[in-house]
N, C-alpha and C positions, 0 to 999 in steps of 0.2 A: 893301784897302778897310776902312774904320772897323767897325767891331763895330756901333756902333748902325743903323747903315746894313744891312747885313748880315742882322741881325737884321730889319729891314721889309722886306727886299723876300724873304726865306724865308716870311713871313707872306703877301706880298702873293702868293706866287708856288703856296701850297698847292693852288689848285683845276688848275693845270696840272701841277704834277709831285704830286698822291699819286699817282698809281696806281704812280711808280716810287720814291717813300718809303716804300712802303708793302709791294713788291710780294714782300719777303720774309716781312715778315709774316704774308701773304695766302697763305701755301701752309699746306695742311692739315696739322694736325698738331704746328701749332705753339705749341699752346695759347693759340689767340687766339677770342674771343669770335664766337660764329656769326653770320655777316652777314644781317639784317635788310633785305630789300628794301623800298622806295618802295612795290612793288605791290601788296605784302601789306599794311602797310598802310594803304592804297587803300584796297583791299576790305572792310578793317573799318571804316574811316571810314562808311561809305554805310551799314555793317549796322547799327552801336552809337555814334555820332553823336546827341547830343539832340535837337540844333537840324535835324540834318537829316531826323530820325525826328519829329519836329514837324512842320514845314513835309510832309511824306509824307502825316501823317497829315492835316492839314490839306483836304490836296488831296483825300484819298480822301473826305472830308467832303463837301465841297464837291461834288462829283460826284453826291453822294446829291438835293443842293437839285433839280435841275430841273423830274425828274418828282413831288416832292411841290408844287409851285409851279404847276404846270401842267396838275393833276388837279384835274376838278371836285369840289368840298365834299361830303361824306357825307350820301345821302338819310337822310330822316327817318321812323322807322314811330311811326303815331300806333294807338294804341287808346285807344277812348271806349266810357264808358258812362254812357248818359241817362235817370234815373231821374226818375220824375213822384209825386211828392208824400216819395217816399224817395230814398236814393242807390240805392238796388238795390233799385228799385219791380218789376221783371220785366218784360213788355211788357202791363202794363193799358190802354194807349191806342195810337193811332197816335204819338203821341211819343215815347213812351219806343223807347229804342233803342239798341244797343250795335255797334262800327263799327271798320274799321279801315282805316286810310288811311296812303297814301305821299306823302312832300313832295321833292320836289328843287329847290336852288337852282343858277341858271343864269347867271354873271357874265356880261357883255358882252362878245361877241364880241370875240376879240380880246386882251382881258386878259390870259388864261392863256397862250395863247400870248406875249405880253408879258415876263409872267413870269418863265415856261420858258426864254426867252431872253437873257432878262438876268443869271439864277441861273447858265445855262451860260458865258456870257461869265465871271462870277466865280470862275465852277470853272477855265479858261481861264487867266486871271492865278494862280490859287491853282498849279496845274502847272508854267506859268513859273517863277514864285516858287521852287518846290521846285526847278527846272531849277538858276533861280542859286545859293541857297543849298549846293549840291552840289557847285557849279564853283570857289563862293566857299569853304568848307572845303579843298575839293582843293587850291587855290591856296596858301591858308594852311599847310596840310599839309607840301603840297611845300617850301614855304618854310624852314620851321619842318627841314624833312630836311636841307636843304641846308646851314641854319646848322648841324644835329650834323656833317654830313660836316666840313664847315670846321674846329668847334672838336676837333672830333675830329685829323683832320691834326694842328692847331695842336698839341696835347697829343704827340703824336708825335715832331713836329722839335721841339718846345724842351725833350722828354724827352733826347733824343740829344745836344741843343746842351748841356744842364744837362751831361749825361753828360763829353763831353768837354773843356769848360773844366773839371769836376770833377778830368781827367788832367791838364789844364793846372796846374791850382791844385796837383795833387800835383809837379808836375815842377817847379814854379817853386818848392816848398816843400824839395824836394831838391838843386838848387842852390843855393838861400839856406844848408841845414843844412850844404855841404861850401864855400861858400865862394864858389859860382859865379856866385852870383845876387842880387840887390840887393831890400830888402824892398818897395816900394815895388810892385815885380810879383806880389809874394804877395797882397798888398792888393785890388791891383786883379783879380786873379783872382777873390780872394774877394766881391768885392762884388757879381762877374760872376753868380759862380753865386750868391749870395742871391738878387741878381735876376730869375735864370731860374727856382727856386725860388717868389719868393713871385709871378711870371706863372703858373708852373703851375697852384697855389694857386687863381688865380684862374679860369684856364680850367678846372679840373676842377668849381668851382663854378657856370660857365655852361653846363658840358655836363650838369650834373645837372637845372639848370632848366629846359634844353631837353628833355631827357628826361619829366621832367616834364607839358610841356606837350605832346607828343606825347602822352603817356597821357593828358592832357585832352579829348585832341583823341577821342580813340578810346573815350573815358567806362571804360575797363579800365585793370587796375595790368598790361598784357600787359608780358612779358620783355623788357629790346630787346638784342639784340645790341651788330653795329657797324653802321654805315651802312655800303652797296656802293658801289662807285668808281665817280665821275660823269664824265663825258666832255663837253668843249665840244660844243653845238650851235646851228650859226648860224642866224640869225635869218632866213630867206628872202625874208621877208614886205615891200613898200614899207607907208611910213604911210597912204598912199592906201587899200591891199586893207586893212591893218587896222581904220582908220574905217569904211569901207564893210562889216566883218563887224558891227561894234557896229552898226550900225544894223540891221542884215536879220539879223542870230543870237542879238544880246546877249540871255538871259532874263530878264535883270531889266529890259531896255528892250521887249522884247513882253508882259512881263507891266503895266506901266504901261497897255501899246495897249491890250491884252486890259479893262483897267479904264476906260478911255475909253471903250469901246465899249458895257461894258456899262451906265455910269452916262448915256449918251446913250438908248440902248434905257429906262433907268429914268426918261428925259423922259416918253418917249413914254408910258409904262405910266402914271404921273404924270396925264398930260392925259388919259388915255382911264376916268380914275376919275370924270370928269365925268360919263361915259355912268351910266345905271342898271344896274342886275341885276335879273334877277327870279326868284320864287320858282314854279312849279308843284306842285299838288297833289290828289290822285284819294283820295278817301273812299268808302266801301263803308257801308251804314248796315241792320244788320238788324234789321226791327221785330217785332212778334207775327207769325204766322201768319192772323190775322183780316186783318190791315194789307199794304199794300204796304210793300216797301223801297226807299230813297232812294240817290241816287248822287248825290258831291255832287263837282263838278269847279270847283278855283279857279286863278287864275292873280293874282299881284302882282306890284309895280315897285317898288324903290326909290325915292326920291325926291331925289335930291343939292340939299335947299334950306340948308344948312348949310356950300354949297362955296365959300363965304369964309371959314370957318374950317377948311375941311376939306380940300377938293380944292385950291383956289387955294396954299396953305401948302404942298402937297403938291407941287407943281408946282416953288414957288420954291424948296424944299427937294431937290429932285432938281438943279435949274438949278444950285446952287449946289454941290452933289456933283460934276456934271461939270465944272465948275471947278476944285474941287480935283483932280480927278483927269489934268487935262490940266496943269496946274502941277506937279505933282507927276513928270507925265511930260515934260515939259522941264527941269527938275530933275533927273532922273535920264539924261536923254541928255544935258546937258551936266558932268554927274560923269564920265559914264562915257567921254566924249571926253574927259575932263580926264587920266583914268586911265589909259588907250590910250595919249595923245600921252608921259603922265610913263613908262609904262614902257617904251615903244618909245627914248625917247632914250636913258633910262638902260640898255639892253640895247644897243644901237649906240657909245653910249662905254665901254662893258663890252669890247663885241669888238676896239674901237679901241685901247687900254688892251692889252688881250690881244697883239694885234699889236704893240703899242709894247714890251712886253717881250720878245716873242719875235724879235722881226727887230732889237732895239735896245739894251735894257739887258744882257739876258744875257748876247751876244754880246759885248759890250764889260766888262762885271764879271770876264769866264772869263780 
């Protein structure tokens, strides 16, 4: 078989045989670098993760809005004093008088609850949101593992393959020196192994970056080992049950619903500002002792005559949020089927691939 040939399909073939490239390495003892599981870190991803300690905090935020959205406004304590001919006359007349009163204002039925509900809906999407951005890291993560396990491998068999063209290149240099061997085979030894050389080179520079970006990932300079040895796992799933989980599990497609909903509820809250509020108030008024004292009991309305620049705005400015927000979520359900259908095929011509070496080529190379 050609050498260049050779050498792709040892590459192509790394995720099915490390575990037996490898498996002498793998015994204890051997002064090999301690292996770094996927799950460890997992679990730091979620702990010290920016993006996901953002969106976390995010949501805890979010959760506070309801009940401050959905409590009525802080009454009001008045104290007066009504002084006749001075500020602080005392009580010379039935006028004068000093008082003190409570006011509460009272939105429009409905409102608050309004609110409350639509602040919860936002907390709702804020949760999703932190849901995906968790799944989306992990993913990333794993991804990011999988390419060290690989260039990892890779560094391994083209350490070994260097190794033994390097015995080549001695053996064909010791035939040449007695006479056995023709230079043209030195040569080409030599070039063999510059070139496995300056691949190393190069793989030992993509495993650093990867490395790297693992420790991005985990916002710590943490130690890493080696990767642990990854095992095929078939794909169970038809396109059918996968479509159908993006729609009823995706969190970043419930957290869109969650924003529909609550920018619909923010119509309604919207139109219901056309109602009035009113304010109630009970004053307490104590005069001289000569005098009676007064109770003074009021009640107010707002007046919404300003709701063409106020409320009406108000209205089309909500109308128009649920817009975006319903675009935004067919936007992201049609990404997210876009993303399904792309990974689902390319995971099915993976296993295809897989099989075509194992029942095909290797059989046939041996």
């Amino acid at each position: 078989m050609p050498s260049r040939f050779r050498m792709v399909l040892i590459f192509l073939l790394v995720p099915l045989f490390g575990t037996n490239v490898s498996a002498q390495a793998s015994q204890p003892g051997q002064g090999q670098a301690p292996v770094t599981e996927l799950r460890e870190l997992l679990g730091q991803l979620v702990a010290n993760n920016p993006d996901i300690l953002a969106a976390k905090y995010r949501f805890e935020a979010a959760t506070k809005r309801p009940p401050q959205v959905s409590t009525l406004p802080e009454p009001k304590l008045a104290l007066v004093n009504f002084g006749v001919g001075q500020p602080f006359s005392g009580f010379v007349n039935e006028f004068a008088y000093r008082a003190i009163g409570v006011s509460q204002e009272i939105p429009f039925p409905g409102k608050l609850e309004l609110a409350g509900e639509e602040a919860q809906r936002e907390a709702d999407s804020d949760r999703e949101n932190y849901r995906s951005i968790v799944l989306e890291k992990t993913s990333q993560l794993k991804a990011v593992y999988y390419d060290w396990y690989s260039v990892t491998k890779a560094i391994e068999i083209t350490s070994k393959n260097r190794d033994l063209l390097d015995r080549f290149e001695q053996i064909a240099r010791a035939r040449y020196s007695v006479g056995k061997g023709i230079q043209p085979d030195v040569l080409k030894a030599q070039v063999e192994v510059s070139g496995l050389a300056q691949q190393l080179e190069m793989l030992q520079q993509k495993k650093s970056i990867i490395e790297a970006r693992i420790r991005s990932f985990l916002n710590s300079e943490v130690p890493l080992g080696r990767p642990s040895e990854i095992q095929q796992s078939p794909m169970p799933l038809q396109l059918e049950s996968v479509l159908q989980m993006v729609e009823t599990r995706s969190p970043r497609l419930q957290a869109s619903r969650a924003m529909v909903q609550s920018r619909a509820v923010g119509i309604d809250r919207a139109r219901r500002e056309y109602r009035p509020d009113f304010n109630f108030s009970f004053q307490f008024q104590k005069t001289g002792p000569a005098f009676h004292d007064y109770y003074l009991a009021m009640a107010e309305i707002k007046l919404p005559v300003y709701f063409s620049r106020k409320q009406r705005l108000g209205v089309e400015e909500a109308e128009a949020r649920f817009q975006e927000a319903r675009q935004n979520y067919q936007a992201n359900r049609q990404d997210l089927v876009f993303e399904a259908k792309d990974k689902y095929f390319t995971a099915m011509t993976s296993e295809k691939l897989l099989a075509l070496f194992q029942s095909g080529i290797i059989p046939q190379s041996s």
